[in-house]
N, C-alpha and C positions, 0 to 999 in steps of 0.2 A: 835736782836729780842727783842720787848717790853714784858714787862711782861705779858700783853693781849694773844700776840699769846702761850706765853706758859703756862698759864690758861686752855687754850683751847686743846692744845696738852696733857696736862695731866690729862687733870680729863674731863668726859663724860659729866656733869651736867654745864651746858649753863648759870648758874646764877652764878653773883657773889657770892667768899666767901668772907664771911662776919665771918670769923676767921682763922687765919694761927698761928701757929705754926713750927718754926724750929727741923729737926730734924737731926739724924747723923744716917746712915745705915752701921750695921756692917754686913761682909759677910763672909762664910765659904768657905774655898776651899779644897777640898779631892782629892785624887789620883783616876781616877774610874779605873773599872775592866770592862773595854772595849777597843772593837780594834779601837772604833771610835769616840771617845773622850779623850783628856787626864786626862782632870778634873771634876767634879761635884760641882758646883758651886749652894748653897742657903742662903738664908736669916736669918740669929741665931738672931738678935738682933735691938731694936729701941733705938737710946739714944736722951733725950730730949734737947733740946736748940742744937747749934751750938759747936763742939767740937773744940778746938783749933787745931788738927791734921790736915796735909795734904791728902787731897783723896789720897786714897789707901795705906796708912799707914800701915804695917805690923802691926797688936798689937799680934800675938802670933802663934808658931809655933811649934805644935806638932803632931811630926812622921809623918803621914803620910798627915795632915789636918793645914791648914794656916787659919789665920782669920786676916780679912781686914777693914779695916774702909774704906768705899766706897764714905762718901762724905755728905752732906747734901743736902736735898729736904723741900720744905714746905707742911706741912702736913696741908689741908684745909678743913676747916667745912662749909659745906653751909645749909640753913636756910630747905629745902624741904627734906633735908636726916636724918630731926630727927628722925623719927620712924626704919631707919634701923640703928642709930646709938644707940637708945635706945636699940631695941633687941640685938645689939652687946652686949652690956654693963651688960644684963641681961642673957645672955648665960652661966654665971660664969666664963668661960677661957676667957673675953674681949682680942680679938687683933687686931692686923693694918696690915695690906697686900702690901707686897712691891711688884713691878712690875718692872723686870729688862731685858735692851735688850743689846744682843749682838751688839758689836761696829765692827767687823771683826780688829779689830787693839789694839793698847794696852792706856789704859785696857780695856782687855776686857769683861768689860758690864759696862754700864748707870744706874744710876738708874732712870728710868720715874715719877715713881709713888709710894709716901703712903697713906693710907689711912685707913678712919676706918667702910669706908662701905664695908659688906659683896657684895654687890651685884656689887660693882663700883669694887672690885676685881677680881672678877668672871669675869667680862665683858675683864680684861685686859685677862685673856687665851682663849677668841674666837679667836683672830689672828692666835694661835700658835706659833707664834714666840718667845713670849715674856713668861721669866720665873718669874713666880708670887710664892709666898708663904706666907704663916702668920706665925706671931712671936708674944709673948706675948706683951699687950699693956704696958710699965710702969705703975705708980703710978701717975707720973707728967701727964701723958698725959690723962689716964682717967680722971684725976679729972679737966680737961678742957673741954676735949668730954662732960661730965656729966654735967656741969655748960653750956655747950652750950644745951645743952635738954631742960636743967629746965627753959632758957631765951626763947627757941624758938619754943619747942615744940609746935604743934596745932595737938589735935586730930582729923583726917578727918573720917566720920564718914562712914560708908560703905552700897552703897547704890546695890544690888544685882538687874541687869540688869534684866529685863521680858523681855521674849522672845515673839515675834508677834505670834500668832496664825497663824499657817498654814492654806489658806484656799484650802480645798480637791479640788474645780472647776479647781486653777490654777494648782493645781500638774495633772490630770488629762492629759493623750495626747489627748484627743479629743473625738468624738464621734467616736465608731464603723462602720466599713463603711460595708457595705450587700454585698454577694458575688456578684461578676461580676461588680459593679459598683466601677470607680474611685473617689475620693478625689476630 
């Protein structure tokens, strides 16, 4: 697979990015307290650049909860998502949204997708299938988002649609018809 088609399988926005950064997904795994899964599986952590570890690296295990280093994705900035990247930024908690899918096999789950639009996250739990969550952004990685705003930002100014005038004639059914006579 070119790098093209998986642009496209991973991020919603049709344009190219025009900024990647590597990054390294760390994942928690818990014991659940259900009959119908063994595990609980979410997202604790982003590390920036490309870690030397092998995917799914045990980094730590305690009692009852494991945590994994899952692997590295590129985390991609495109030019039309500065205004949700901005409001990210300006939230005060900035973070990036991992999006992971069940493999049925081991390991089991991918990670799909990081990112740092709010809405490009959101969009990955329409399916359902896929477990999304957010994790604080680093230091290294804001201050990439932030420097990608200030090159690319364009304020779009906001133009509030007018609605047509209804005219009363066409909403109207028709003329009244007089007893006894047909239509």
């Amino acid at each position: 697979m070119g790098a093209e088609f998986l642009d496209r399988e991973t991020s919603l926005n049709a344009a190219p990015a025009l900024s990647r950064m590597s990054v390294g997904v760390v994942l928690e795994r818990r014991q659940a307290a259900s009959p119908w899964t063994d595990y609980n599986w979410r997202p604790v952590a982003i590390l920036p650049g490309q870690p030397q570890a092998q995917p799914w690296t045990v980094l730590a295990i305690d009692g009852e909860a494991a945590t994994f280093y899952a692997g590295a994705v590129d985390l991609m900035l495109h030019r039309t998502e500065t205004g949700q990247y901005r409001d990210n930024l300006a939230s005060g908690a900035p973070s990036l949204w991992v999006a992971l899918r069940t493999t049925g096999g081991e390991p089991p789950l991918r990670v799909v997708a990081v990112t740092a639009d709010p809405a490009e996250g959101e969009s990955f739990t329409q399916a359902g299938d896929d477990l999304v969550g957010a994790v604080p952004m680093p230091a290294a990685v804001r201050d990439m988002v932030e420097a990608f705003v200030v090159e690319h930002h364009v304020e779009q100014p906001f133009f509030k649609r007018e609605r047509d005038r209804a005219d009363p004639e066409s909403l109207a059914h028709g003329r009244p018809t007089e007893k006894g006579k047909g239509r």
